[in-house]
DRENRO-673493 format. One record per residue (C-alpha): residue in three letters; x, z, y; residue number from 1. Coordinates in Angstrom, 1 decimal. Layout:
residues N
[node "Ala" [X Z Y] NUM]
...
This chain:
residues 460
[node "Unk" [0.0 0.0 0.0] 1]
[node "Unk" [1.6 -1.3 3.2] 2]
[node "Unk" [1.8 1.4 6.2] 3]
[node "Unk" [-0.5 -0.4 8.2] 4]
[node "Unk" [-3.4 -0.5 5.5] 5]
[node "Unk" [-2.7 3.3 4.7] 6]
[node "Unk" [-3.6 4.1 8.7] 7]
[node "Unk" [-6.3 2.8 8.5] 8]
[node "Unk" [-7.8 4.0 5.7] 9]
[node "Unk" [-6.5 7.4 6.9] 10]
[node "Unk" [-8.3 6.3 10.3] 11]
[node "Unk" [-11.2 5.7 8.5] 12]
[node "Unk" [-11.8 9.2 7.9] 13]
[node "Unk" [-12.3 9.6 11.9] 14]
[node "Unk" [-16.4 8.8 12.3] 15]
[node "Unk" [-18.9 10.0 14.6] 16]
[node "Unk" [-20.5 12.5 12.3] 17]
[node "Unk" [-17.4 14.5 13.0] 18]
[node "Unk" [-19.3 17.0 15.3] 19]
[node "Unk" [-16.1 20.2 15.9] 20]
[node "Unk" [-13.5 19.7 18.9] 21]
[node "Unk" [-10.1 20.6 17.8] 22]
[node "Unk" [-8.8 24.0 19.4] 23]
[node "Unk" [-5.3 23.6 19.7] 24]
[node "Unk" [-2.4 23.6 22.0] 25]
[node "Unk" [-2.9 21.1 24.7] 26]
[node "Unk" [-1.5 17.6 24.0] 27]
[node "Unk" [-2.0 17.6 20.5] 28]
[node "Unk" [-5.8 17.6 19.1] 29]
[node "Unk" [-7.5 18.0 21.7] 30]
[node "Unk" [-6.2 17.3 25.2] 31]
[node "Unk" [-9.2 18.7 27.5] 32]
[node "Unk" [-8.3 21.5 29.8] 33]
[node "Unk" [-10.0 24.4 30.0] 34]
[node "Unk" [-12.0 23.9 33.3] 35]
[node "Unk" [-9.5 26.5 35.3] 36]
[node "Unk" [-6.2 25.4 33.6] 37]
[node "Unk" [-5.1 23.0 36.4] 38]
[node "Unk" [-4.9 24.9 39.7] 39]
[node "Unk" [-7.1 23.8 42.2] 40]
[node "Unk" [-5.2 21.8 45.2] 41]
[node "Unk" [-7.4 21.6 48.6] 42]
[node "Unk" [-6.6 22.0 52.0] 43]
[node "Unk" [-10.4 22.4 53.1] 44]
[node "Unk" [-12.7 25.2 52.2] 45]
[node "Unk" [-14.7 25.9 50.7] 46]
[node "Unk" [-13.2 23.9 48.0] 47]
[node "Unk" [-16.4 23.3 46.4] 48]
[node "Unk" [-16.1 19.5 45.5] 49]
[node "Unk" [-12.6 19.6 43.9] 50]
[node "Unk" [-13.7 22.3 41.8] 51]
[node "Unk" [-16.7 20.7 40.6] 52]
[node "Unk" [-14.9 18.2 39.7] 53]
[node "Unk" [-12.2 20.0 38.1] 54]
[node "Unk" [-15.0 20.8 35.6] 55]
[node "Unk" [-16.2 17.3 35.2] 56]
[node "Unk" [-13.0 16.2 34.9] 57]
[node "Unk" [-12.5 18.4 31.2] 58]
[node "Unk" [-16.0 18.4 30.5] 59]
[node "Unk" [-17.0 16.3 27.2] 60]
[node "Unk" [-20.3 15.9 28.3] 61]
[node "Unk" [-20.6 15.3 31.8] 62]
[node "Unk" [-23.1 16.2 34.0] 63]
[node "Unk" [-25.3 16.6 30.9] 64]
[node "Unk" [-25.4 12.6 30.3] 65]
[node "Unk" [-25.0 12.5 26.6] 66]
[node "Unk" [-22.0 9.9 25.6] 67]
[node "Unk" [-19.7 10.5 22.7] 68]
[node "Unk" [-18.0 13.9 23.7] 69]
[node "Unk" [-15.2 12.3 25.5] 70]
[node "Unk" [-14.0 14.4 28.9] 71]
[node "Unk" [-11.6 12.4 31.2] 72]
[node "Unk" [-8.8 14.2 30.4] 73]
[node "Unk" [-8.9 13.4 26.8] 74]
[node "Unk" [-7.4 9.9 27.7] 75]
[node "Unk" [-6.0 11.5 31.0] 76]
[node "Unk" [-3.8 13.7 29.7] 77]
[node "Unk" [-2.9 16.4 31.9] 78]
[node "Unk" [0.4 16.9 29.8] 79]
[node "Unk" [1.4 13.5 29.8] 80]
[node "Unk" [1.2 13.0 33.4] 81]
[node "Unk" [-2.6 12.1 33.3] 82]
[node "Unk" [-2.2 9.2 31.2] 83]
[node "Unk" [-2.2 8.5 27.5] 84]
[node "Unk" [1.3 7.7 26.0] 85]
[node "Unk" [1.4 6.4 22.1] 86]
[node "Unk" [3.1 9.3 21.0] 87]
[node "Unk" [0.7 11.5 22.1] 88]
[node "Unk" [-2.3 9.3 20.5] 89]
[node "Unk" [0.2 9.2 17.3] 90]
[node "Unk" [0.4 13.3 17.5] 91]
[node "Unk" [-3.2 13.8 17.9] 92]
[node "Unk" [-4.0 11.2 15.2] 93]
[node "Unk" [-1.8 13.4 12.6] 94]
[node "Unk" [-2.7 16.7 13.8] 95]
[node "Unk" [-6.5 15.5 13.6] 96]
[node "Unk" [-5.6 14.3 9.8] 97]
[node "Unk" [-4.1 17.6 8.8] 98]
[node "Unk" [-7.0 19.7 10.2] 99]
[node "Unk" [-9.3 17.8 8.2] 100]
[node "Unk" [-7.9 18.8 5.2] 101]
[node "Unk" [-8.9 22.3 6.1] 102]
[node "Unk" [-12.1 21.6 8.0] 103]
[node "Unk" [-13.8 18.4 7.0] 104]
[node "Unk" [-15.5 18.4 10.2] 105]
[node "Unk" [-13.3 18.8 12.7] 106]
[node "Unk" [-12.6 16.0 15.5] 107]
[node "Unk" [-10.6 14.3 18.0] 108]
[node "Unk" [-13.0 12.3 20.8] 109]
[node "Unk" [-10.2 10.3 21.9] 110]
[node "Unk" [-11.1 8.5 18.4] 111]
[node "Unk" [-14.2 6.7 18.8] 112]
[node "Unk" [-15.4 3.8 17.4] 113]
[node "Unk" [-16.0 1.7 20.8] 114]
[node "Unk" [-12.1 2.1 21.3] 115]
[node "Unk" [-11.4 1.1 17.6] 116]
[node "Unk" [-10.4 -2.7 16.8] 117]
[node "Unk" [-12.7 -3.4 14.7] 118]
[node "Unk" [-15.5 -2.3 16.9] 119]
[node "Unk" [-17.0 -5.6 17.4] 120]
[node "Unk" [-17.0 -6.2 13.6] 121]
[node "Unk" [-18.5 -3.0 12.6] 122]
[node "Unk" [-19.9 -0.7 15.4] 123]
[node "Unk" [-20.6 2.5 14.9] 124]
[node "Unk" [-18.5 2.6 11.3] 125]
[node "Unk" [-15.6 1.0 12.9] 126]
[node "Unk" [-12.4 2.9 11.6] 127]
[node "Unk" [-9.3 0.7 12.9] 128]
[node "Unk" [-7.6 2.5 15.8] 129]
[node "Unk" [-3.8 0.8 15.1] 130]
[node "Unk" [-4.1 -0.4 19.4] 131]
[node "Unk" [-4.5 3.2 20.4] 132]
[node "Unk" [-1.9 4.7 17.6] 133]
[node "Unk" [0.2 2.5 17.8] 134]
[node "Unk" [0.3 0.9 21.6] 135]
[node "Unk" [-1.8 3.4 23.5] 136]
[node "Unk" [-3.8 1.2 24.4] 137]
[node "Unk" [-7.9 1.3 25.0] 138]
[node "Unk" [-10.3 -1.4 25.0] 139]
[node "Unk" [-11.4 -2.9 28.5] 140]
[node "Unk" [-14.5 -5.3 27.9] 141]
[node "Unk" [-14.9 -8.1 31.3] 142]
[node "Unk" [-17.2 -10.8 31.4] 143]
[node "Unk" [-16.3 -14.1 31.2] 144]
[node "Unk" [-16.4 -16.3 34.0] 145]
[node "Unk" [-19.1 -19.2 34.4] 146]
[node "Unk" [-16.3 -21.3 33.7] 147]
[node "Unk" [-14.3 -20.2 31.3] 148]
[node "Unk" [-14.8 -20.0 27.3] 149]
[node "Unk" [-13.0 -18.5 24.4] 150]
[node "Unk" [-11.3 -20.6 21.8] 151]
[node "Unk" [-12.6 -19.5 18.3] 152]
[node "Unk" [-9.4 -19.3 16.5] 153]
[node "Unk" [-11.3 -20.2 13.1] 154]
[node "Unk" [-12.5 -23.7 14.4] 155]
[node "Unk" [-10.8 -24.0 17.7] 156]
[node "Unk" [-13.8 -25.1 19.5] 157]
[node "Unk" [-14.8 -22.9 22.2] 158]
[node "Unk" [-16.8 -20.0 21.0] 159]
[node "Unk" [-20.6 -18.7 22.7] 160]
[node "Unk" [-19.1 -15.2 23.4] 161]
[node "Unk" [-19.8 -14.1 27.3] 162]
[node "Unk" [-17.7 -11.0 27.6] 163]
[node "Unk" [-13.9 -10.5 26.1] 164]
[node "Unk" [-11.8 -7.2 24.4] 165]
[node "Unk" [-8.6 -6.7 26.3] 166]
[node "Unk" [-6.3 -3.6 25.7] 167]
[node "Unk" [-4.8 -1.8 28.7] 168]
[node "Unk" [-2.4 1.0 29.4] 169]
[node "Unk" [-4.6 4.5 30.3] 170]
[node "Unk" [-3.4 4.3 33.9] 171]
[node "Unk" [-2.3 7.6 35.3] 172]
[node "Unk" [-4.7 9.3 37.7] 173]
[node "Unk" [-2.1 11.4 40.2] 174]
[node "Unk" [-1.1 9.9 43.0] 175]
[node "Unk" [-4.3 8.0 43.6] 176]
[node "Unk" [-4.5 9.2 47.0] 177]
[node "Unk" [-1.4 6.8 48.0] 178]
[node "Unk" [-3.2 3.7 45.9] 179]
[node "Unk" [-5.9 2.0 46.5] 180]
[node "Unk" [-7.3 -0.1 48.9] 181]
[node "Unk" [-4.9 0.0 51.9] 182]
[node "Unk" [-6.0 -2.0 54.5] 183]
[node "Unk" [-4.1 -4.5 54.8] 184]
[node "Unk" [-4.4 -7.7 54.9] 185]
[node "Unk" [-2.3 -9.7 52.0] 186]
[node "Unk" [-1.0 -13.3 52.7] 187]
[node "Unk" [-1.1 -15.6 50.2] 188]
[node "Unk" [0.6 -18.8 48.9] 189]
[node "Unk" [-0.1 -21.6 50.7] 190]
[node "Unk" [-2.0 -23.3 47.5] 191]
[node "Unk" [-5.2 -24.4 48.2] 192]
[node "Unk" [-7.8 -22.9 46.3] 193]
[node "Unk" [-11.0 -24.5 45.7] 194]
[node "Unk" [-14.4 -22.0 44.7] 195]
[node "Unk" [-15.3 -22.9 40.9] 196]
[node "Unk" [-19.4 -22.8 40.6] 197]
[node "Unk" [-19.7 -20.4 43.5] 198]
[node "Unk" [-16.9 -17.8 42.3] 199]
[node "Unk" [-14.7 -16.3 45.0] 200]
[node "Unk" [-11.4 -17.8 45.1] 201]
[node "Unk" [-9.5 -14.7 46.2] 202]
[node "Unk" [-11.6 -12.2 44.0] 203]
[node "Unk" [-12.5 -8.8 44.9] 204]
[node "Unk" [-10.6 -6.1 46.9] 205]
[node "Unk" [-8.1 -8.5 48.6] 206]
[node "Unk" [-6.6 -5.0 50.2] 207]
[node "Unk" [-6.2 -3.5 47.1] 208]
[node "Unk" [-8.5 -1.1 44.6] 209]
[node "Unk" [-7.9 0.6 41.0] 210]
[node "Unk" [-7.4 -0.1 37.6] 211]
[node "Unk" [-4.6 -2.3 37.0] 212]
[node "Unk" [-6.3 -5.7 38.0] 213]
[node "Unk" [-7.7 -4.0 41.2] 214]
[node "Unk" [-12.0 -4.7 40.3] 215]
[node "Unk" [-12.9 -1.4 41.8] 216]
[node "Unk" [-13.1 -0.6 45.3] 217]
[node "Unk" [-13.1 3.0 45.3] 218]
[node "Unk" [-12.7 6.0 43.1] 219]
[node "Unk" [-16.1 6.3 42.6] 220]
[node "Unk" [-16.8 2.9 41.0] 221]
[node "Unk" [-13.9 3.5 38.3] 222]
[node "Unk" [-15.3 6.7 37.2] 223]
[node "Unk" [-18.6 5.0 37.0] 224]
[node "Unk" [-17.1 2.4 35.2] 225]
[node "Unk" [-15.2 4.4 33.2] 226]
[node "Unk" [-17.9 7.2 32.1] 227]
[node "Unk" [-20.1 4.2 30.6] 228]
[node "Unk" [-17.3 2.1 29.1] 229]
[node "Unk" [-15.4 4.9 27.3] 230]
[node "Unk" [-17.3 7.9 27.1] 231]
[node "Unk" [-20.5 5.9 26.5] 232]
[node "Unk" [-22.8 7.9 28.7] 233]
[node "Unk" [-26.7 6.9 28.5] 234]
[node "Unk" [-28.0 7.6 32.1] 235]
[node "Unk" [-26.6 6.7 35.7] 236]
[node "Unk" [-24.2 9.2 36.9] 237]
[node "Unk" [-25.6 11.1 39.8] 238]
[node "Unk" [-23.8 10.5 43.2] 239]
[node "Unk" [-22.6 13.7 43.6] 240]
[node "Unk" [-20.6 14.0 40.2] 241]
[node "Unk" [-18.4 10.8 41.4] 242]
[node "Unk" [-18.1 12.4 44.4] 243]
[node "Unk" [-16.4 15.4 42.8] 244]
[node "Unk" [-14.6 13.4 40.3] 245]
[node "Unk" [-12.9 11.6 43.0] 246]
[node "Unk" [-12.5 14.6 45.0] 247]
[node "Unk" [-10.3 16.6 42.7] 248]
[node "Unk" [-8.6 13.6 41.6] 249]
[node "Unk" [-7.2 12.9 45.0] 250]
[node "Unk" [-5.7 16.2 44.7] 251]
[node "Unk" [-3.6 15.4 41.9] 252]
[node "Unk" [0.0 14.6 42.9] 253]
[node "Unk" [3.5 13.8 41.1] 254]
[node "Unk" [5.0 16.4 43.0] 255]
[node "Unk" [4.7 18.2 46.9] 256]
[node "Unk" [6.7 15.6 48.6] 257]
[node "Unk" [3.5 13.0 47.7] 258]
[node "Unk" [1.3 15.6 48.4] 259]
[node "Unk" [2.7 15.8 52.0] 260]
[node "Unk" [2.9 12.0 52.3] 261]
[node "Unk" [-0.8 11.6 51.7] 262]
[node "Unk" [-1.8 14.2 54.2] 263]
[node "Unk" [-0.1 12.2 56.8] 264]
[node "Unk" [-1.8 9.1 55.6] 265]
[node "Unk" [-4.7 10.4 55.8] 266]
[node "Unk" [-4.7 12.2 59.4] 267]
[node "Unk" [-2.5 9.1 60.7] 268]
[node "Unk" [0.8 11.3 61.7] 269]
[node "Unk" [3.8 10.2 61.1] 270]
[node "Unk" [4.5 9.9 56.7] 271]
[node "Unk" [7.4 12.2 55.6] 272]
[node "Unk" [10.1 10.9 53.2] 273]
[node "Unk" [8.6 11.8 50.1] 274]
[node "Unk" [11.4 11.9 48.3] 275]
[node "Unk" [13.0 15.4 46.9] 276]
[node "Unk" [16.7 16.0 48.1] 277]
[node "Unk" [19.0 13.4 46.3] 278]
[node "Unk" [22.3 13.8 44.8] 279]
[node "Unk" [25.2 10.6 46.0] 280]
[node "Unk" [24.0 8.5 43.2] 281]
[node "Unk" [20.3 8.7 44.0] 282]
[node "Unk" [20.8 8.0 47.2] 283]
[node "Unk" [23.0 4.9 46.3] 284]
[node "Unk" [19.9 4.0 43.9] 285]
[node "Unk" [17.2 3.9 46.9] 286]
[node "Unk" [19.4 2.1 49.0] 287]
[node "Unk" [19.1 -0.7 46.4] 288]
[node "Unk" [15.3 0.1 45.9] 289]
[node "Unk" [14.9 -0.8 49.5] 290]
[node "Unk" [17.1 -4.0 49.2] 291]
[node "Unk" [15.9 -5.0 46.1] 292]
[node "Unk" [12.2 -3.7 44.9] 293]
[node "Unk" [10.6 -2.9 48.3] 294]
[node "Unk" [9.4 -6.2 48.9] 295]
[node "Unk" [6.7 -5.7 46.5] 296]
[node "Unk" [7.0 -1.9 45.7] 297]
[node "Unk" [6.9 -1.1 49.4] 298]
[node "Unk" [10.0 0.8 51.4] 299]
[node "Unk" [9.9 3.3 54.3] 300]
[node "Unk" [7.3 1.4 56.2] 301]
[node "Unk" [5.1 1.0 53.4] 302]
[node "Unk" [5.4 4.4 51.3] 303]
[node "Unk" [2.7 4.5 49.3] 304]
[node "Unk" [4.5 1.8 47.2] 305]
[node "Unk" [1.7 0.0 46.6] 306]
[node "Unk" [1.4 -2.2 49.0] 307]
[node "Unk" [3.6 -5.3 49.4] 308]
[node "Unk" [6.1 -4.7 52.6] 309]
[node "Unk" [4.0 -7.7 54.9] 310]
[node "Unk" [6.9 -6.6 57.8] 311]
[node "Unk" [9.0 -8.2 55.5] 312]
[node "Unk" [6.9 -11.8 55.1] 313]
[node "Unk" [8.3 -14.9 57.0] 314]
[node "Unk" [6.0 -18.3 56.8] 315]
[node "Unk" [8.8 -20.0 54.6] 316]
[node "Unk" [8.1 -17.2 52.0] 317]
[node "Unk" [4.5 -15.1 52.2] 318]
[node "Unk" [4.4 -12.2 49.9] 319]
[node "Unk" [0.9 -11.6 48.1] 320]
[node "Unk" [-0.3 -8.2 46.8] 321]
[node "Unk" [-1.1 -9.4 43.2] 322]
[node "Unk" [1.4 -10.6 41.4] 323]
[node "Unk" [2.5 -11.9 37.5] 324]
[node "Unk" [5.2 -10.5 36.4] 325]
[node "Unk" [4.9 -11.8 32.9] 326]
[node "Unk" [4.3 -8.7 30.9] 327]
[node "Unk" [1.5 -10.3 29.2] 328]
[node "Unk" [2.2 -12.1 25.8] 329]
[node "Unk" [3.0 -14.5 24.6] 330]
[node "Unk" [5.6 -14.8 27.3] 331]
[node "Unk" [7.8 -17.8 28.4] 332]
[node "Unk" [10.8 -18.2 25.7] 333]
[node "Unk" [13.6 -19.2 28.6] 334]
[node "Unk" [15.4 -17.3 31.1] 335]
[node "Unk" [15.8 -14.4 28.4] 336]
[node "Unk" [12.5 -12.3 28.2] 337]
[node "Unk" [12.0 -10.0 25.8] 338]
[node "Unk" [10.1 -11.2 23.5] 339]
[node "Unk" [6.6 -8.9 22.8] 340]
[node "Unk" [6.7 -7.1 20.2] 341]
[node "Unk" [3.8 -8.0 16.8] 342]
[node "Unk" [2.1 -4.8 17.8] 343]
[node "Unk" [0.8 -6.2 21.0] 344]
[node "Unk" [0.9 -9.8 20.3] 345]
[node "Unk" [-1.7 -9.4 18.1] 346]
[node "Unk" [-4.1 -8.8 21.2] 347]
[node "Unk" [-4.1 -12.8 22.0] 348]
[node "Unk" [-7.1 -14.8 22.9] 349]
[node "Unk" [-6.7 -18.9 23.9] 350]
[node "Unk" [-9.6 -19.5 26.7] 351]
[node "Unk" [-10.6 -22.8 28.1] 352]
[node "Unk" [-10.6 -22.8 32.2] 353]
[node "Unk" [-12.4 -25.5 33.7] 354]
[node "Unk" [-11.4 -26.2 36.7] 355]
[node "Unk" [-13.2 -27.6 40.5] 356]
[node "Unk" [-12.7 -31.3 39.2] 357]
[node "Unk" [-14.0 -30.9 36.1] 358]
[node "Unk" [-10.6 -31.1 34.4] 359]
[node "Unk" [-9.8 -28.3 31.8] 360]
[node "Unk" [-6.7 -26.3 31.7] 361]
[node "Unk" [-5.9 -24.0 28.1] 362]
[node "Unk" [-4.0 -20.7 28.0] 363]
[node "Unk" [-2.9 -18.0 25.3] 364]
[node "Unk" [-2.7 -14.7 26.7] 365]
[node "Unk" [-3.5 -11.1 25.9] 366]
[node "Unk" [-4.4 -10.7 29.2] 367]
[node "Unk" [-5.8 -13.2 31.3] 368]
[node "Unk" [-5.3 -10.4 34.5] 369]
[node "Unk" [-7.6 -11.0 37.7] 370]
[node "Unk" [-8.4 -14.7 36.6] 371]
[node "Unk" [-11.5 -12.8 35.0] 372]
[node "Unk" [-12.3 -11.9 38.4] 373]
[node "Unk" [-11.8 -15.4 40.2] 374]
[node "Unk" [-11.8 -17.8 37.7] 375]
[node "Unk" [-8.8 -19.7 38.9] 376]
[node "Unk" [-6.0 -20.5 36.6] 377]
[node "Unk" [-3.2 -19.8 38.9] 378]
[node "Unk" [-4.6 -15.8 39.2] 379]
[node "Unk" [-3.8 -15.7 34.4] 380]
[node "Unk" [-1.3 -12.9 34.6] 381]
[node "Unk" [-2.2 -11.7 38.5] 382]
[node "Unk" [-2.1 -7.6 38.4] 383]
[node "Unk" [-2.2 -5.4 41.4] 384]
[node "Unk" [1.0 -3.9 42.3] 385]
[node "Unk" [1.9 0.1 40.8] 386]
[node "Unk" [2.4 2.8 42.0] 387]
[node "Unk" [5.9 4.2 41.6] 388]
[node "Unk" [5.3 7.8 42.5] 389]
[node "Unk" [6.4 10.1 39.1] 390]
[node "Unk" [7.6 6.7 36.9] 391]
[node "Unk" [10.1 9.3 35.3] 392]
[node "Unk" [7.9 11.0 33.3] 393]
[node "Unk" [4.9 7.9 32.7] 394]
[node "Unk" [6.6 6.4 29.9] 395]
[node "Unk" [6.1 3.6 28.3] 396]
[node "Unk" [5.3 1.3 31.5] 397]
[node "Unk" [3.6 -2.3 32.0] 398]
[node "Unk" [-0.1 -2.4 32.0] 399]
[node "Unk" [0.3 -2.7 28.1] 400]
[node "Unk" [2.6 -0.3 27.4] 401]
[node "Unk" [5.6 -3.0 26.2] 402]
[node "Unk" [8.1 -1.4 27.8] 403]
[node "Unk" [9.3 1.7 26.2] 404]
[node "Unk" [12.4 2.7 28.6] 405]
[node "Unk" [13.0 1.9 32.4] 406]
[node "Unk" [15.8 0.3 31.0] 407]
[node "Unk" [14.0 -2.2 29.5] 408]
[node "Unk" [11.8 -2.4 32.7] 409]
[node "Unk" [14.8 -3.2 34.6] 410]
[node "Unk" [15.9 -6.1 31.7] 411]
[node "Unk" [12.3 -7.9 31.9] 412]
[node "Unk" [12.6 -7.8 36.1] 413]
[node "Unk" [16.2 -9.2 35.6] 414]
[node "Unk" [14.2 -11.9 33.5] 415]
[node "Unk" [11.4 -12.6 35.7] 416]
[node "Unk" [14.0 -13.2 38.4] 417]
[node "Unk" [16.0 -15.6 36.7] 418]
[node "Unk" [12.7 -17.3 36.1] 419]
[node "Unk" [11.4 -17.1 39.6] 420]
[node "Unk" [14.9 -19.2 40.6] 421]
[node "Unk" [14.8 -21.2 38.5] 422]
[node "Unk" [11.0 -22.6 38.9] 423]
[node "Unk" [11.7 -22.6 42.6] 424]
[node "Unk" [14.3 -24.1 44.8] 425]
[node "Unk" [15.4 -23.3 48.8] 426]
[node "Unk" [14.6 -23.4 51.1] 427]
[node "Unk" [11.1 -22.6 49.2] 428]
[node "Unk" [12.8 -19.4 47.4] 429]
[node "Unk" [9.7 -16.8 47.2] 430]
[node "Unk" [10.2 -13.6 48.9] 431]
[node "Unk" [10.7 -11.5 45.7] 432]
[node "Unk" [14.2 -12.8 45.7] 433]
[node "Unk" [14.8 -14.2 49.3] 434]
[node "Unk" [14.4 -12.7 52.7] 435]
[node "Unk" [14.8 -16.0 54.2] 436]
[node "Unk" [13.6 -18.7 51.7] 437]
[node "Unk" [17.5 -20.0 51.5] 438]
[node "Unk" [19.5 -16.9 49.6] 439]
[node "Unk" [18.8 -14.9 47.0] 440]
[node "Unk" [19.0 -11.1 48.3] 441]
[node "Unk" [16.5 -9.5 46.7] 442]
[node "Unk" [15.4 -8.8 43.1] 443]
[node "Unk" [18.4 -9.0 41.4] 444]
[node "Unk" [20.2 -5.9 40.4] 445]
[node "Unk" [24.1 -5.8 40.1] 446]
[node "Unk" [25.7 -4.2 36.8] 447]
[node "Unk" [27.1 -1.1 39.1] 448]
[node "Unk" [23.9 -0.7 40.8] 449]
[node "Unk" [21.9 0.0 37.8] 450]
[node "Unk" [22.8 3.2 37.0] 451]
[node "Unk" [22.0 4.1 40.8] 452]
[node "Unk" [18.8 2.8 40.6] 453]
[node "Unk" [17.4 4.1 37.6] 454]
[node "Unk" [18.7 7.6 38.1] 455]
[node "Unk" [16.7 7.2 42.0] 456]
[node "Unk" [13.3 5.6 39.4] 457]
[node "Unk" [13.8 8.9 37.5] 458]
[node "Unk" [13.8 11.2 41.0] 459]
[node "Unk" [11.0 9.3 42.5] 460]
């Protein structure tokens, strides 16, 4: 019996009957916290809102809406840095197995059947969960586009299916009050883009939003979202319990230097340096941060580092907000990209995009990114921009979790660089790599700087 077959028959023993919560040490069985475990973090009070939604945040049935006992921070992981790494999905999946042997009942919520992959094949009995063991990844269901189709891969001929099964990171949830929408204005390629039956060319949120394709506008809309897509509520979320939701999450910060930064961005004084004191190497590392990353990461102007530096855009070279970086897979066998590991691979779909003329255009990705938001083939890839804030301890990285080390981060940049040369010539250089369209003084990372740079990464 191969590994993978053995998981998931042992997976299978994961169902809905399975009524008991796990009560052990957080992380590992259950990753809820107690409602007063993470200390609340307001400046205004009566703190009222944050600690409502404190509770909402670790309760498993929110707001008395039914669902499938998930809380938020059963994917959010408080001890992972509010995200969901696969070693932690691996550890509760074998803590889970060895309780059962004791308890035939007990349970783990962050294993239900609408995240399992073969949910669409067998519902409620689905028992398959190797994308979240093994990748940490959850399912994300978006509708097709009017013009765009799946490829069946039995007969590929397009397929009658409207919606499609993508598999994203868990994004971390601190530090949301530096993300987001950002007000801004983002310039854009000067490529003509022509509506396809009526869709909006540019998409939603132009100035930025959440999730990492950007298709919610505010805090509130992604809990929404999420509170019907993965905890499977039945009934519309009152107002007020998105509210809170976003209210205490906009508390929750990588550490008090971010904290301080989003006060000032809020209240409009002048930001602070968010960054902790830095030892000579760390400081060498943001120097070449700010040479070579904050064109899209953003740099002292910009410090959220969300936000594409615009002071830094000449006409020869616009930067956009949402960018492909080609962490999606298949990806493009020159200019030395990793290649993506079986695991992920796997996640594949071929869709059909017809285009204004009426021509048709094919692609192969496992994630199509914000072209399921527009329609238009040049967006397959497009994600918005992340958030830097706490990188250290958000391992593994990329909105599918394909990078295991920043290391390898900074190997698939070095990639995507070579590859951004080598597609483009001056004095039309983009300004990812060129400040002036003509040489290349961005992007690239010397061999001595990239110790520097990781160990500033690691501080951040």
């Amino acid at each position: 019996m191969s590994a993978l077959t053995r998981l998931k028959l042992l997976l299978g023993l994961l169902t809905l009957t399975s009524v008991l919560a796990l009560t052990s040490r957080a992380g590992v069985g259950q990753s809820a916290a107690p409602p007063g475990s993470l200390e609340l973090d307001c400046t205004d009070r009566p703190c009222d809102a944050v600690a409502r939604g404190r509770v909402a945040f670790n309760d498993r049935k929110p707001g008395g809406l039914g669902g499938n006992g998930r809380a938020c921070a059963d994917c959010h992981m408080p001890s992972e840095g509010f995200q969901l790494s696969p070693a932690a999905a691996r550890a509760r999946f074998e803590h889970v197995l060895s309780e059962r042997a004791r308890n035939q009942n007990a349970d783990d919520p962050l294993f239900r059947p609408v995240d399992a992959d073969d949910f669409r094949t067998h519902g409620e009995l689905a028992s398959d969960y190797s994308n979240l063991v093994e990748n940490g990844l959850v399912r994300v269901s978006m509708a097709l586009p009017a013009n765009v189709r799946l490829i069946d891969p039995a007969t590929g001929q397009p397929s009658d299916e409207t919606f499609v099964d993508l598999w994203r990171a868990v994004m971390p949830v601190f530090n949301v009050a530096i993300t987001g929408p950002d007000n801004v204005d983002p310039t854009w390629p000067d490529v003509p883009r022509a509506p396809i039956l009526g869709l909006d060319p540019v998409g939603p949120n132009p100035r930025g939003g959440y999730q990492h394709d950007a298709r919610f506008a505010t805090l509130q809309e992604q809990a929404r979202g999420a509170l019907f897509a993965h905890a499977q509520i039945q009934d519309e979320p009152p107002a007020r319990l998105l509210d809170d939701l976003a209210a205490f999450q906009n508390t929750l910060f990588s550490s008090p230097g971010v904290r301080q930064l989003a006060q000032a961005l809020q209240t409009g004084t002048p930001p602070p340096d968010p960054d902790p004191e830095l030892t000579a190497e760390e400081a060498q590392g943001k120097a070449v941060f700010n040479r070579a990353c904050a064109t899209c990461h953003g740099s002292p102007l910009h410090p959220g580092t969300t936000t594409s530096d615009v002071t830094l855009t000449t006409v020869v070279a616009p930067v956009a907000r949402y960018l492909n970086i080609r962490t999606s897979c298949p990806r493009p066998p020159e200019d030395t990209f990793a290649p993506c590991q079986a695991r992920i691979q796997r996640n594949a779909r071929t869709y059909r995009i017809t285009l204004a003329n009426g021509t048709t255009q094919t692609v192969t990705t496992t994630d199509p990114g914000r072209m399921l938001l527009t329609g238009q083939p040049g967006d397959v890839g497009i994600m918005d921009v992340t958030n830097l804030r706490g990188i250290g301890r958000t391992a593994p990285y990329f909105h599918n979790n394909s990078a295991d080390t920043l290391e390898e981060v900074l190997d698939h940049y070095e990639a995507f660089f070579r590859r951004v040369a080598r597609v483009n010539r001056p004095p039309r250089w983009p300004a990812i790599i060129s400040s002036d369209g003509v040489t290349i003084d961005r992007g690239f990372i010397a061999p001595d700087e990239r110790a520097p740079l990781l160990a500033y990464l690691r501080k951040l």
